[in-house]
C-alpha positions in Angstrom: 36.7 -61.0 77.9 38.6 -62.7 75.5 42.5 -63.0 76.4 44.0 -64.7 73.5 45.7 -62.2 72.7 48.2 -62.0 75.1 50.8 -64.0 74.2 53.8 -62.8 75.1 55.3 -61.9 78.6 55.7 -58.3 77.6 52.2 -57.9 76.2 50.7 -59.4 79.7 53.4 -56.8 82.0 51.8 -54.3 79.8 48.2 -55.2 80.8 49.4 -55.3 84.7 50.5 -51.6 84.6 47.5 -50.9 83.3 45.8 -52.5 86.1 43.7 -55.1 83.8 45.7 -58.0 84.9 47.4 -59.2 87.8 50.4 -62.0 88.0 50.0 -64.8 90.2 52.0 -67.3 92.2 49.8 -70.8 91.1 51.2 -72.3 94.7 48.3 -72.2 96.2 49.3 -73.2 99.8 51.9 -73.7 102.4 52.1 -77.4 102.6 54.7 -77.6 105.5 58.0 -79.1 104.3 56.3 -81.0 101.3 57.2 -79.9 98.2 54.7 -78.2 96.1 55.7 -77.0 92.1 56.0 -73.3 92.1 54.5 -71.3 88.6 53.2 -68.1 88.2 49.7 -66.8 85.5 48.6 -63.8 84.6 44.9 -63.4 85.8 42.4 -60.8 85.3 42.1 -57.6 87.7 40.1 -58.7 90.6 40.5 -62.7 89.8 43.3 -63.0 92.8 40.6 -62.7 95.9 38.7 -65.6 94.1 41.8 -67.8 93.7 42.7 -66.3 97.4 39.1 -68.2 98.3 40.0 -71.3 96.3 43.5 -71.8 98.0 42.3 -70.7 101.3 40.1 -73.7 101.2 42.7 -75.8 100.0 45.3 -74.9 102.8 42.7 -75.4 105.6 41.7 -79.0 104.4 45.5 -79.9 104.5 45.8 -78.9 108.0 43.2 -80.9 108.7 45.1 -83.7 107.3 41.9 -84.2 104.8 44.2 -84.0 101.8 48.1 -84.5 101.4 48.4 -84.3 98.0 48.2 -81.4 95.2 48.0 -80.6 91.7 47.3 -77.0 90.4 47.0 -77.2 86.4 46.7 -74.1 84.3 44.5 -74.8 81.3 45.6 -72.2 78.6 44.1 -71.7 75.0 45.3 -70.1 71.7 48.7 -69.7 72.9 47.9 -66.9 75.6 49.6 -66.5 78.7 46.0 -66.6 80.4 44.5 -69.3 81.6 41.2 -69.8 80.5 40.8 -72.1 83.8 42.7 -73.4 86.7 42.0 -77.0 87.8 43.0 -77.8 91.2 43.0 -81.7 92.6 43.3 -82.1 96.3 43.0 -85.7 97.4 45.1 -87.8 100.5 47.0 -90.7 99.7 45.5 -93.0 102.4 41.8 -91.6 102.4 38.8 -91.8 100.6 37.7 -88.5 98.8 39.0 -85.4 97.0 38.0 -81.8 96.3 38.8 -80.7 93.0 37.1 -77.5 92.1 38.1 -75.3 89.0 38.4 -71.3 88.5 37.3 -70.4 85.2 39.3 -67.3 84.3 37.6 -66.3 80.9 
């Protein structure tokens, strides 16, 4: 589906009381008292369990003290509100090594 369309905040609450999209916080861990940027998208119904996954993954490998560092980076196109994909870069500082999978949306 093809969400170029929905470019302002009031056309994408419309689409998540109609149950075909879902806001998201794009924090996708609890990094213990390290600062991580906050920012929330719009995804597609049923998109937040694969995200879920995706974090999930990403918060177990910083426990593990496999990664200590973070980026989360919307990619949006034709000015909608969403993403067409969501990069993630997990790496540590002092290792060798990252995990940088990406969720395409649409």
């Amino acid at each position: 589906m093809d969400f170029s369309s929905v470019q302002s905040p009031e056309a994408a609450e419309r689409l998540c009381q109609q149950g075909a999209l879902e806001k998201l916080l794009l924090t996708p861990l609890s990094c213990g008292n390290r600062p991580v940027a906050v920012s929330a998208a719009y995804l597609p119904a049923g998109m937040i369990e694969s995200w879920q996954h995706l974090a999930g993954a990403v918060e177990r490998f910083f426990h593990r003290d496999l990664v200590n560092r973070i980026e989360v980076r919307p990619e949006y196109r034709d000015g909608s509100l969403v993403p067409k994909a969501i990069h993630v870069r997990a790496w540590h500082s002092e290792k060798t090594g990252r995990f940088e999978p990406t969720l395409e949306v649409w």
